[in-house]
N, C-alpha and C positions, 0 to 999 in steps of 0.2 A: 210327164211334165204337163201342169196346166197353162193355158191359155189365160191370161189376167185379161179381163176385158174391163176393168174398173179401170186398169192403167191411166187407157187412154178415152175412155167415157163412162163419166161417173155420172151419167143420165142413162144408161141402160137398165131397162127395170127388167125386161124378161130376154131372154135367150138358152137358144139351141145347143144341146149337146149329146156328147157321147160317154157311157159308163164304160171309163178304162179298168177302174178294182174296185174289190168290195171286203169291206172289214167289221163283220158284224152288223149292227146297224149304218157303217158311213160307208160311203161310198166319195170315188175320185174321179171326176169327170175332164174331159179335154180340154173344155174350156170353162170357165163360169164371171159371172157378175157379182157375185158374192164376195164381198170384202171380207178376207181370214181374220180380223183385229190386228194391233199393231200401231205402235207410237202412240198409246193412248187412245187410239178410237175402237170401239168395241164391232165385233164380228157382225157382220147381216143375219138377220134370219128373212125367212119365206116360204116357197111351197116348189115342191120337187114333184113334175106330174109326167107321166109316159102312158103305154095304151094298156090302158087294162088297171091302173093304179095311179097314187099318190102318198105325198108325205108330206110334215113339215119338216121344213130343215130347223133344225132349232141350236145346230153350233154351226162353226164354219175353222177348222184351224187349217194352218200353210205348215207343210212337213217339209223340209229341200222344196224342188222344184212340184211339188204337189200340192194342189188343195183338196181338201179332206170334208165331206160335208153328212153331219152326223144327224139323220133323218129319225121320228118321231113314226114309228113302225117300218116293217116289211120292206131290205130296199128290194132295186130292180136287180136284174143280173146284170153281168158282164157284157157290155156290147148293146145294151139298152138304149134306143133316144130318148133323151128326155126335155121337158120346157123345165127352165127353171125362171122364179115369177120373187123379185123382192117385195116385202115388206117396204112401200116405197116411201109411208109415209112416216117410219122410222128412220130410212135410210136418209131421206131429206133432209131432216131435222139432224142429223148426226155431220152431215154435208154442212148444212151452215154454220151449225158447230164449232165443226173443224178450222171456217173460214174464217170465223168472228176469232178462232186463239190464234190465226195467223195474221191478222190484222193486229190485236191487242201487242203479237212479239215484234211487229215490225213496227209500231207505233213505239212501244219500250227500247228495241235498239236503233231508234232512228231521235232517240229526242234524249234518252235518258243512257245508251251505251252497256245495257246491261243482256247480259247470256241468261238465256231458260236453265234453270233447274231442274224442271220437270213436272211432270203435267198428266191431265185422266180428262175425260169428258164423258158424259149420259147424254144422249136428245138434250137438246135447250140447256144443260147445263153443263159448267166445266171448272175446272182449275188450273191457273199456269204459275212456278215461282220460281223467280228471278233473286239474281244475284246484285241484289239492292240491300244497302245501310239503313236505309230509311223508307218508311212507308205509313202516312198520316192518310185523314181521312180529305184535307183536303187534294193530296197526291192522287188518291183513288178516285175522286171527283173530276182532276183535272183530264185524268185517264179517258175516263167513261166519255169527256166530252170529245177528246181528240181520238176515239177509236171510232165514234157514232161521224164525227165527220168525215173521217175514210167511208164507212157506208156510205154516207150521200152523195159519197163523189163518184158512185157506181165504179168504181174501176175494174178493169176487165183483168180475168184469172186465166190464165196459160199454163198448159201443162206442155214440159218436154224431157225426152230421154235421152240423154248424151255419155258419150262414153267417158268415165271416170275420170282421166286426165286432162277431158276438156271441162269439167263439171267442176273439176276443185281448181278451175282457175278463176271462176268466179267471187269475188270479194267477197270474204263471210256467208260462206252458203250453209253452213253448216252452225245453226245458232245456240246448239244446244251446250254446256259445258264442258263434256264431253263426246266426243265424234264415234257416234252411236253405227256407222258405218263400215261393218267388216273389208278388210284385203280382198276378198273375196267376189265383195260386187264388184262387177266390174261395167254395167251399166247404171246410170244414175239417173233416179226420176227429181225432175226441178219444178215446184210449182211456184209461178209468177205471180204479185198483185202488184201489176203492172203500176212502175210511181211509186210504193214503198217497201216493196218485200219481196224476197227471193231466200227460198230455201229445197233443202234437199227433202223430199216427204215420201212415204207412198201413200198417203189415205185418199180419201173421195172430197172434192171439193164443188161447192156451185161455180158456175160460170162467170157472176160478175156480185162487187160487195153489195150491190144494194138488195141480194136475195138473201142476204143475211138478218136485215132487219135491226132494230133497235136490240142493245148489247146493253145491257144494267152490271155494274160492279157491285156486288150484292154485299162482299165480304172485304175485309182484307187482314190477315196476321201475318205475325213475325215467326219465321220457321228456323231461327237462329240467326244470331249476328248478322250477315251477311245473306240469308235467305228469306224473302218474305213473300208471300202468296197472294193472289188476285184469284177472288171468285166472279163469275159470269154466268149472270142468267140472257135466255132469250126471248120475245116472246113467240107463243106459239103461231 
């Protein structure tokens, strides 16, 4: 089992570990800061260093209760310390990201009542679509302005973990059309934009909206009847 330290700080750029297995090039460590991807946000990379060597990590996948980090030469053995060091200035941009499509879906279902479809993000760039009839250009205008003023109201982001039954008694925690959430968990990560949003997530988010920055609605089409998409740029 790994140790998810993104869980609960998604500003941890470097940390301490231990190599539990080794599979060819990846290797499993006890704990790590390396986000596996998931829910549309893509895997961390960076550098994987112990005595006597190093690597890049260049994948990052979550098997069960494992993370798997697939290094860029020679790994270490079994029982190995190693530092591991993100890519922080990808993983930043991937954080605000995240934060600008959780403000965009809580601005959508807080004015307009519509459930995510589903969704991808790159650094600065993303897409989210919604279970909307209509979608004009001045709708995507009116958007861009009501998401950019959540940014300046800074509001502060909360992370917490509660266990399942207390989690799905929260009003609409789960925004996506379908409840993308196995029987299985049975603990729940809920991240907070305190004043408009609460949902069930596990990715990395910043601490408060104003690190997100200006949010541009770049695109928008119709992805069927009832489906239409919102693209988002950021700037760097």
């Amino acid at each position: 089992m790994t140790e998810l330290l993104y869980q609960t700080d998604s500003y941890a750029r470097e940390f301490e570990a231990l190599v539990t297995a080794v599979d060819g090039v990846r290797v499993a460590l006890d704990r790590t800061a390396f986000y596996p991807g998931g829910g549309g946000q893509p895997y961390d990379t960076g550098m994987l260093a112990w005595d006597g060597g190093q690597a890049p990590v260049v994948k990052v996948k979550k098997e069960g209760d494992t993370v798997w980090h697939t290094l860029e030469g020679a790994p270490p053995a079994v029982g190995t310390p190693v530092r591991g060091t993100l890519d922080w200035e990808r993983r930043y941009q991937l954080m605000r990201t995240h934060t600008a499509l959780h403000i965009l879906c809580g601005v959508i279902w807080r004015d307009y009542g519509a459930s995510v479809t589903g969704g991808n993000m790159k650094p600065l760039k993303a897409r989210m679509d919604f279970e909307l009839e209509h979608m004009t250009a001045d709708f995507a205008s009116e958007v861009e302005r009501k998401i950019n003023e959540e940014v300046a109201a800074a509001r502060a982001i909360k992370v917490s973990i509660l266990p399942r039954e207390e989690a799905f008694q929260i009003p609409d925690l789960i925004r996506t059309k379908i409840n993308l959430l196995p029987p299985a968990i049975q603990q729940v990560r809920v991240v907070e934009i305190e004043g408009l949003d609460m949902q069930a997530d596990g990715g990395t988010h910043v601490a408060n909206t104003r690190e997100v920055g200006r949010i541009r609605v770049v695109g928008h089409t119709s992805k069927g009847r009832i489906n239409k998409r919102l693209r988002i740029e950021l700037d760097a």
